[in-house]
MARRO-10691 format. One line per 2 residues: their letters; for each residue x, y negated, z of C-alpha. Coordinates in nm, 3 decimals, always signed. Layout:
% residues N
A> X:Y:Z | ...
***
This chain:
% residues 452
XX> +0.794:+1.980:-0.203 | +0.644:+1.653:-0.305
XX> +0.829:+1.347:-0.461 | +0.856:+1.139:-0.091
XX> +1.017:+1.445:+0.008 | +1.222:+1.452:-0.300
XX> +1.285:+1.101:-0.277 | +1.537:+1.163:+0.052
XX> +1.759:+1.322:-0.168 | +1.787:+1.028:-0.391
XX> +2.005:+0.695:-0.270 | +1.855:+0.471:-0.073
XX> +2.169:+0.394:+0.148 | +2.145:-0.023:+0.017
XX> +1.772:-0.015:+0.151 | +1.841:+0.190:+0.491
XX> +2.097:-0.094:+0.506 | +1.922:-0.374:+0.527
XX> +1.658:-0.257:+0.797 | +2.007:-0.153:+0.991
XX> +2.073:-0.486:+0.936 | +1.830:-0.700:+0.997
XX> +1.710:-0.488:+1.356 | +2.131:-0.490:+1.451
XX> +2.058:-0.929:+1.387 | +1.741:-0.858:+1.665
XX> +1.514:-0.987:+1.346 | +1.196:-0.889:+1.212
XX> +1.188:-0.772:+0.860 | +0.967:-0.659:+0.547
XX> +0.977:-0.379:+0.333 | +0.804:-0.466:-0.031
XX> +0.742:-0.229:-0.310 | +0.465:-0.108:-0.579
XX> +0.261:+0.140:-0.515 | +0.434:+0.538:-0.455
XX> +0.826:+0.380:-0.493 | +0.881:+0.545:-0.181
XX> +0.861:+0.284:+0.098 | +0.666:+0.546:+0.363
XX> +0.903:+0.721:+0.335 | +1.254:+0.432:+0.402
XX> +1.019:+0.388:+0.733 | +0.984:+0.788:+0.837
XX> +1.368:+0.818:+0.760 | +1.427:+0.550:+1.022
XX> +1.254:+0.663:+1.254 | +1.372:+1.034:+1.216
XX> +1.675:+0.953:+1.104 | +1.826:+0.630:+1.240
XX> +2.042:+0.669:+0.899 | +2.298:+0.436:+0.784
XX> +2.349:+0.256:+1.132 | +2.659:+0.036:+1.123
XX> +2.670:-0.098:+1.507 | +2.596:-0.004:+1.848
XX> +2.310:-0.287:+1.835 | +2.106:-0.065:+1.557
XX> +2.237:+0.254:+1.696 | +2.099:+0.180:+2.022
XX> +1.716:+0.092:+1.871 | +1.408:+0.302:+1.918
XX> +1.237:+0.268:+1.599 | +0.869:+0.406:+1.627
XX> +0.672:+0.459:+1.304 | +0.272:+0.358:+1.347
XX> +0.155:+0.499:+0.999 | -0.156:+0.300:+1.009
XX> -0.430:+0.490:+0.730 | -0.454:+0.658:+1.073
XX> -0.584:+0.372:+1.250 | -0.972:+0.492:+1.401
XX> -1.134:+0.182:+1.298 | -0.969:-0.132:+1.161
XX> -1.010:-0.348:+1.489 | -0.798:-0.494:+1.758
XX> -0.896:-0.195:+1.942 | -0.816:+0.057:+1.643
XX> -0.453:-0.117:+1.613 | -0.354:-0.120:+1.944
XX> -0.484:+0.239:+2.002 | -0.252:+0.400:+1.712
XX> +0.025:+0.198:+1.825 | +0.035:+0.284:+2.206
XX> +0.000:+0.669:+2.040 | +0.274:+0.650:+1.842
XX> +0.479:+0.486:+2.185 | +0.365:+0.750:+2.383
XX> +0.511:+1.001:+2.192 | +0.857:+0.826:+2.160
XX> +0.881:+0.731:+2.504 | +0.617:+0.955:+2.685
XX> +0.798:+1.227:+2.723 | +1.086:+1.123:+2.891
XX> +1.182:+1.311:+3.207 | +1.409:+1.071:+3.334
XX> +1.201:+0.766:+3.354 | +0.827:+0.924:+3.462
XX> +0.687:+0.552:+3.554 | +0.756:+0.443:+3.199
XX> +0.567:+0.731:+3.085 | +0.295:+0.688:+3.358
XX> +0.330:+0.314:+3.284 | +0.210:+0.406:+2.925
XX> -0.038:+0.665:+2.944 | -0.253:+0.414:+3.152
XX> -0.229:+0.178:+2.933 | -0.363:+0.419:+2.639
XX> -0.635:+0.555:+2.865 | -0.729:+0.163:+2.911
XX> -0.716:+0.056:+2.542 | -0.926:+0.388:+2.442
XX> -1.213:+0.329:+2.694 | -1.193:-0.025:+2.833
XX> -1.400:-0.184:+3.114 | -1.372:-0.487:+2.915
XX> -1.271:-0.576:+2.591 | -0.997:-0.811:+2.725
XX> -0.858:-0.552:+2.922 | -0.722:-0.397:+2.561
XX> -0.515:-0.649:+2.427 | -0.357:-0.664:+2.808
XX> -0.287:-0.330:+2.820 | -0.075:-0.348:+2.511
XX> +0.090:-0.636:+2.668 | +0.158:-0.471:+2.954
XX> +0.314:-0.133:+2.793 | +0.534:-0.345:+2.569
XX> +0.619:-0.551:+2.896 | +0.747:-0.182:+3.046
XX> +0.921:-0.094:+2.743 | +1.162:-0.410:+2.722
XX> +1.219:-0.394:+3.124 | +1.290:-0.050:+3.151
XX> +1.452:+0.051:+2.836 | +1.795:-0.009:+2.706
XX> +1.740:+0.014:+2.383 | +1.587:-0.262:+2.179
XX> +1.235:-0.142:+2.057 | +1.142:-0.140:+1.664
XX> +0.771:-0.083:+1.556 | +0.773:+0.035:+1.176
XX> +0.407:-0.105:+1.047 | +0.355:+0.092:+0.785
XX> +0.037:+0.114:+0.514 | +0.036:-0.253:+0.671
XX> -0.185:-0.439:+0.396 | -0.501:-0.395:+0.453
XX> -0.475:-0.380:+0.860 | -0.359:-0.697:+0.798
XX> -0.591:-0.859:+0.561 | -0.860:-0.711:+0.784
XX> -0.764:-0.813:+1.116 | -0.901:-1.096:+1.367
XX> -0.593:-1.377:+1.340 | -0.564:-1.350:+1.692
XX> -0.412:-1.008:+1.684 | -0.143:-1.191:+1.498
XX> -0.105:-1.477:+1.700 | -0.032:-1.246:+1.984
XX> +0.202:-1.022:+1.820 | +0.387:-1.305:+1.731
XX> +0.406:-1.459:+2.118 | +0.453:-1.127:+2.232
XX> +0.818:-1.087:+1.981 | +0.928:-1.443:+2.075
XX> +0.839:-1.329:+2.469 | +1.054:-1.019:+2.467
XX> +1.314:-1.133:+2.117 | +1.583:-0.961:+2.043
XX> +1.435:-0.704:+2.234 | +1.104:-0.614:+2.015
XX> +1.117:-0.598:+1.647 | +0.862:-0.501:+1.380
XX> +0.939:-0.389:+1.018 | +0.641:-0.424:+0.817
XX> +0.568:-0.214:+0.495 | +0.352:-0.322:+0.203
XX> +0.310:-0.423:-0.157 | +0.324:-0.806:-0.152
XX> +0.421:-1.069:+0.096 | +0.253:-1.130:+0.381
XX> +0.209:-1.475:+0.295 | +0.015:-1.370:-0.027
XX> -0.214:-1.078:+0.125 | -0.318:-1.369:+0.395
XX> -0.308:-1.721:+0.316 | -0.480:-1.870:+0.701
XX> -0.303:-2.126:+0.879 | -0.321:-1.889:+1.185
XX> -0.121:-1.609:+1.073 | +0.132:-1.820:+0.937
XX> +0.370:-1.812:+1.249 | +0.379:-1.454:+1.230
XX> +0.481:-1.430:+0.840 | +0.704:-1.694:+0.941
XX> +0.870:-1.350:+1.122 | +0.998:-1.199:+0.838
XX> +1.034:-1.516:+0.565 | +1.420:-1.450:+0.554
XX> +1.488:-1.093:+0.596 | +1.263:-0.969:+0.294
XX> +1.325:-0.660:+0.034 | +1.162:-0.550:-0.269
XX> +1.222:-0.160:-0.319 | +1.315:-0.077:-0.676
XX> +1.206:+0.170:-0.912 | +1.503:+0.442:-0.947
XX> +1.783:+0.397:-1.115 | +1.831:+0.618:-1.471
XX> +2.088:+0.847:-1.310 | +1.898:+0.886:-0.997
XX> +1.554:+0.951:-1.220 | +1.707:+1.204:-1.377
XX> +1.817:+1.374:-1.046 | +1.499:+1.420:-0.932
XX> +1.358:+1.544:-1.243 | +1.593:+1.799:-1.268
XX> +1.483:+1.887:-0.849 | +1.106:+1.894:-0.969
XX> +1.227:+2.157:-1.275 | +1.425:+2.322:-0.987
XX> +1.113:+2.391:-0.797 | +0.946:+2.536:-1.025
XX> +1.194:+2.767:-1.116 | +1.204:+2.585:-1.496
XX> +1.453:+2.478:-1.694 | +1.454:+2.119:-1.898
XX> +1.629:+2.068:-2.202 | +1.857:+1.708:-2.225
XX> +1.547:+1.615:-2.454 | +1.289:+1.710:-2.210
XX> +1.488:+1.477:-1.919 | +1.488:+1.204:-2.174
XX> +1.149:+1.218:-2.283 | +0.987:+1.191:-1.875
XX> +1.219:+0.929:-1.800 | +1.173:+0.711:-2.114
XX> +0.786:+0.799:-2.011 | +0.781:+0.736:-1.617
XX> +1.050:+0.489:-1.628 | +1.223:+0.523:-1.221
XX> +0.890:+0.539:-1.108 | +0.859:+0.852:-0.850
XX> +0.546:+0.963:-0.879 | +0.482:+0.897:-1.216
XX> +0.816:+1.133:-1.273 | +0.634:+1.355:-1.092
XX> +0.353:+1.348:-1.292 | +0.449:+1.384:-1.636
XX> +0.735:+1.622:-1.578 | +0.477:+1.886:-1.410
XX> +0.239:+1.830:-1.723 | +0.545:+1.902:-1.947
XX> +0.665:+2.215:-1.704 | +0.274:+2.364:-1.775
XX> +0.278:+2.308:-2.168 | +0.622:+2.504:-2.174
XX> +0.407:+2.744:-1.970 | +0.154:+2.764:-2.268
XX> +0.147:+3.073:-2.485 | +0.182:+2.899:-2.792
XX> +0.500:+2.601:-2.813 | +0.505:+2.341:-3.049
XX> +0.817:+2.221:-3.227 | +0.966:+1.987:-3.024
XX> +0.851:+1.644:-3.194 | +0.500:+1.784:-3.264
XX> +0.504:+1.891:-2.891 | +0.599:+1.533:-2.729
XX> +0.334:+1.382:-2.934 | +0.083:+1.572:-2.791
XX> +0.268:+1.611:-2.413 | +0.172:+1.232:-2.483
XX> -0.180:+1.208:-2.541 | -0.191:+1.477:-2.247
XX> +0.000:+1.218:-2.028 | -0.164:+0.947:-2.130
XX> -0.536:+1.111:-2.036 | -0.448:+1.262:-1.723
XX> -0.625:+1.157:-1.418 | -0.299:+1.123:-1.165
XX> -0.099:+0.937:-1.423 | -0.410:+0.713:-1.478
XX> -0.456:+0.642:-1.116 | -0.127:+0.604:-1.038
XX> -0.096:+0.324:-1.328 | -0.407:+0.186:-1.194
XX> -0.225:+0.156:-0.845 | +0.041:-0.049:-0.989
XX> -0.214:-0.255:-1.154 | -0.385:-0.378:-0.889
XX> -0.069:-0.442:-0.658 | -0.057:-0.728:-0.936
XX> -0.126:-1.079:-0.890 | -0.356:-1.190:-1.182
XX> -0.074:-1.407:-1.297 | +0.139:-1.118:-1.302
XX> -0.128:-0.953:-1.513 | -0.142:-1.188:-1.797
XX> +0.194:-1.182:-1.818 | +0.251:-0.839:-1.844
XX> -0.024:-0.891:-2.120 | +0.136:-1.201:-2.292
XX> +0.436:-0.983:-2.303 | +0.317:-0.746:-2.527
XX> +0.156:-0.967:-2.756 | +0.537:-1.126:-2.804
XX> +0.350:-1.469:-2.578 | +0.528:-1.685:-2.323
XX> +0.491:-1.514:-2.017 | +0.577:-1.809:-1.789
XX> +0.734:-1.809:-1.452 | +0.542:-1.480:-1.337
XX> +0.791:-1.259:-1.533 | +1.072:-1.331:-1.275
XX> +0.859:-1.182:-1.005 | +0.793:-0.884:-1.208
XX> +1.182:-0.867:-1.289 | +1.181:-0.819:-0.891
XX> +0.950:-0.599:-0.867 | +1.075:-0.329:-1.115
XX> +0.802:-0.376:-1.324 | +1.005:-0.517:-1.619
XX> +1.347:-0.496:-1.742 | +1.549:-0.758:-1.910
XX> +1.737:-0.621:-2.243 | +1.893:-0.761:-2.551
XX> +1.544:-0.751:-2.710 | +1.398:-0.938:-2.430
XX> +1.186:-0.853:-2.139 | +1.011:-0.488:-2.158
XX> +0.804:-0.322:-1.935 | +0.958:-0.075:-1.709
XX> +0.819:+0.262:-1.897 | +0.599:+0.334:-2.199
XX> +0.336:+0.525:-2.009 | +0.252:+0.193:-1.811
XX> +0.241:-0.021:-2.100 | +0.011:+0.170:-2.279
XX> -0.199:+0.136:-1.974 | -0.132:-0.257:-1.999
XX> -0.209:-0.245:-2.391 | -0.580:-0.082:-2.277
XX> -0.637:-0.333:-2.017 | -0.564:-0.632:-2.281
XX> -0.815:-0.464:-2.521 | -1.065:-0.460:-2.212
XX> -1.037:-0.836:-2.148 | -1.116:-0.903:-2.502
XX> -1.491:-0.795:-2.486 | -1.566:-1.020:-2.225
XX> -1.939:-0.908:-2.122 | -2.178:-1.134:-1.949
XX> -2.281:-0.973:-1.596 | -2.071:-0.785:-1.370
XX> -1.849:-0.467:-1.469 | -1.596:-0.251:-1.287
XX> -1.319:-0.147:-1.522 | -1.283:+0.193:-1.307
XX> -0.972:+0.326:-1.456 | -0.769:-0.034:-1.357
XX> -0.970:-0.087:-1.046 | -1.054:-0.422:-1.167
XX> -1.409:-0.652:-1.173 | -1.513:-0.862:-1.422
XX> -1.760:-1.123:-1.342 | -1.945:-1.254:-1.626
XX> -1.626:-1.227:-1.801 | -1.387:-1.332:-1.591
XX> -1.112:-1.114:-1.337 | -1.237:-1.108:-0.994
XX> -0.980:-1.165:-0.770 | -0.860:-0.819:-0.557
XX> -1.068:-0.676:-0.369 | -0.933:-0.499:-0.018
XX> -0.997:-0.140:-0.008 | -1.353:-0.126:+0.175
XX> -1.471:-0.379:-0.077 | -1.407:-0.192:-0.319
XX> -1.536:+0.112:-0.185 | -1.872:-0.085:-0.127
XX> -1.869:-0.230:-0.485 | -1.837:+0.107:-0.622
XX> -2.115:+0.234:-0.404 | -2.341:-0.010:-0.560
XX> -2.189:+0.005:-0.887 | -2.302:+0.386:-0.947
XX> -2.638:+0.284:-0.801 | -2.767:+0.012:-1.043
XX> -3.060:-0.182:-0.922 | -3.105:+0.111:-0.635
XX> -3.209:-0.029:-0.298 | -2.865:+0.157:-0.076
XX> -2.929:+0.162:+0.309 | -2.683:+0.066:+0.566
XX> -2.616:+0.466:+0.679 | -2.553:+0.516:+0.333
XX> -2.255:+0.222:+0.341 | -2.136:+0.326:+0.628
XX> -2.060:+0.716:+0.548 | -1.982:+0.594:+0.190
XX> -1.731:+0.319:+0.299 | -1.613:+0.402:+0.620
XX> -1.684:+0.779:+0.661 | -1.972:+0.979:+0.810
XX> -1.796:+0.985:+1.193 | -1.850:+0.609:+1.227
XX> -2.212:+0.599:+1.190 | -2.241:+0.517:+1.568
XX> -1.950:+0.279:+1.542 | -2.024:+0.018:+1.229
XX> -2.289:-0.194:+1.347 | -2.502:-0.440:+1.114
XX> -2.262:-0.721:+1.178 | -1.949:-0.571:+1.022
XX> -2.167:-0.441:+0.716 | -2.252:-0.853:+0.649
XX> -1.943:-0.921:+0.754 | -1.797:-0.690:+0.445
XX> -2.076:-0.829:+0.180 | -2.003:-1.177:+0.253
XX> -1.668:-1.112:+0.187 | -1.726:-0.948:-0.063
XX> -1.986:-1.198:-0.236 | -1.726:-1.438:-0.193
XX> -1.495:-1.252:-0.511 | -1.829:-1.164:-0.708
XX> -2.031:-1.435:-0.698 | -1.996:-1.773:-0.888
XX> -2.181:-1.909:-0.589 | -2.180:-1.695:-0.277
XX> -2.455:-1.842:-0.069 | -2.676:-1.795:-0.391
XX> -2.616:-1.443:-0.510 | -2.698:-1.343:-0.840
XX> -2.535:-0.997:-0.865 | -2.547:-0.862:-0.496
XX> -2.885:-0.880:-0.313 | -3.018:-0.849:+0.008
XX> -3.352:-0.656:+0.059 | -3.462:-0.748:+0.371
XX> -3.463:-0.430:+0.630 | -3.378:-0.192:+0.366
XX> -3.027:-0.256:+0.231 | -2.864:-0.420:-0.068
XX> -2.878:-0.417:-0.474 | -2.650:-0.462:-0.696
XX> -2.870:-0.617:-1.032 | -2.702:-0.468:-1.345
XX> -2.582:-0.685:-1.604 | -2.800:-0.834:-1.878
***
């Protein structure tokens, strides 16, 4: 069983709540969290579940999940596609209304192989049209993985989603899922109606309290048919803080040095469970995740904090977030495991090399020097590409397969490849129409030019 599955067991009646809430109101809302706290799975509860309703108006809801990493290609096409699937299988099947179900199964047959590209956002029109007519129940669409479909996206999908809620409001809802505000992954004047949505019905999920951390450490010891000593609970929470999967994490590499033929003494043992912690590639990556869910403000607080500095006005949102705690000693980040991973990342930022560098382990880019702002997911992907390939000429097939996967070699055309490196440019470069650090080579790819 892995943590989300774990995480049911743990209370999260407060956050259940609020989406109860907020969809009984006929309102939009968004779900907020760092990375793994657990906020895929609020969304499959809800629509499994439907736990925690307190009226008839959020008992009566359809909530469909639309778990978009499974969108086919980040396009209007792509996100209309998984979200008529995901329709069709709530409402597709139903014996008593076979027009709705007709109704939407043309519509998906018309959005996967159009005669026209208009014909696809007018097919989702028209299915959401038959849902809100036909239907008694009020319709919820749980976006989740939502970040970088929305950074991604052509405004106009938003523009429409937003005349199609205030069309068919109260009866169409969407509960969006990701790791900062809308508002901050997308700052355009033309999605701004459609943050507007969720402005004031807006939750941060929080790490787990120390009673429920211990709960599901004691479950993961459970599984594997372990026991844990009061000591051992201590030392993975003190470690992993209420994080899930970093609980995870360190209480499986402590389960497999009990399994060890030879046991230290128990201080000489946590020492070196430690250093076995602190060099293992999950934990690392999972740190890294919560890194770069950071503003860079955020950041440099986190790294003020531990050099006993101000840390200005960006500590409240991290106070929020879970990410630090306020004790009688002052502010302190959330577990020890993550600020060791903070202490690295302020020893990093002292060097301060010329040229461009990828600190892999935080997912960050320095540009001669300086943080790059955050890169989306396929930029990064495309930076790392290059990165392993100093001053090597890489050809578009070899982007595409690298960035996208090998089954859209047919489907990522040049366009979208420029489209990608000029966005990209624009976080790397000190001046993006001149590029010093990503080159073009005219009918045979791009270079990245190492640093000096």
């Amino acid at each position: 069983m892995g943590y989300a599955q774990v995480l049911k067991m743990i209370d999260r009646d407060n956050d259940v709540g609020f989406v109860m809430s907020s969809v009984a109101d006929g309102a939009c809302c968004a779900v907020l969290g760092i990375s793994n706290i657990g906020k895929s799975t609020l969304l499959r509860a809800l629509a499994t579940q439907h736990a925690g309703a307190s009226d008839d108006a959020a008992k009566n809801a359809v909530f469909v999940y639309v778990d978009l990493n499974l969108i086919s290609q980040c396009s209007e096409q792509g996100f209309y596609e998984v979200v008529l699937r995901n329709m069709l299988v709530a409402f597709g099947t139903d014996k008593t209304d076979t027009e709705l179900s007709s109704t939407l199964r043309r519509a998906y047959e018309t959005v996967i192989a159009p005669n026209s590209p208009f014909l696809v956002p007018l097919a989702f029109e028209d299915s959401l049209q038959a849902i809100t007519s036909r239907h008694s129940n009020r319709l919820v669409l749980l976006f989740d993985e939502f970040d970088e479909v929305f950074a991604e996206l052509e405004p106009r999908v938003f523009v429409r989603l937003r005349a199609l809620r205030d069309r068919h409001a109260p009866r169409l809802c969407y509960v969006t899922a990701t790791g900062s505000p809308l508002a901050e992954i997308r700052r355009e004047r033309q999605v701004g109606e459609f943050c507007e949505l969720f402005a004031a019905h807006t939750r941060y999920l929080l790490l787990l309290a120390e009673d429920d951390a211990r709960i599901l450490v004691e479950q993961r010891a459970t599984q594997a048919r372990r026991a844990l000593t009061p000591q051992d609970i201590d030392f993975v929470v003190e470690n992993a803080g209420g994080h899930p999967a970093l609980l995870q994490t360190t209480c499986a590499i402590l389960l497999k040095s009990r399994e060890e033929p030879l046991w230290w003494p128990a201080t000489e043992g946590y020492e070196r469970i430690r250093q076995r912690i602190d060099s293992d590639a999950n934990t690392r990556l999972e740190c890294a995740k919560l890194w770069a869910d950071l503003s860079v403000p955020e950041q440099e607080a986190l790294i003020a904090m531990l050099s006993g500095q101000n840390t200005g006005v960006a500590v409240d949102l991290l106070v929020e977030k879970g990410l630090v705690r306020i004790t009688s000693a002052g502010p302190q980040i959330f577990a020890s495991l993550f600020a060791s991973f903070v202490q690295r990342q302020q020893m990093v930022r002292r060097r301060g090399p010329a040229g461009l560098r990828i600190d892999v382990d935080a997912g960050d880019v320095w540009v001669d020097g300086r943080l790059a702002p955050t890169l989306t997911d396929l930029e990064y992907k495309l930076l790392l590409l290059l990165y392993g390939n100093l001053d090597k000429i890489i050809d578009k097939y070899k982007i595409v397969e690298t960035v996208w996967g090998e089954s859209y070699i047919e489907q990522v055309d040049d366009a979208r490849i420029e489209k990608l490196v000029s966005r990209l440019r624009e976080k790397i470069e000190p001046k993006p129409a001149e590029p010093r650090y990503l080159i073009t080579v005219r009918g045979r790819g791009y270079r990245l030019v190492s640093p000096p």
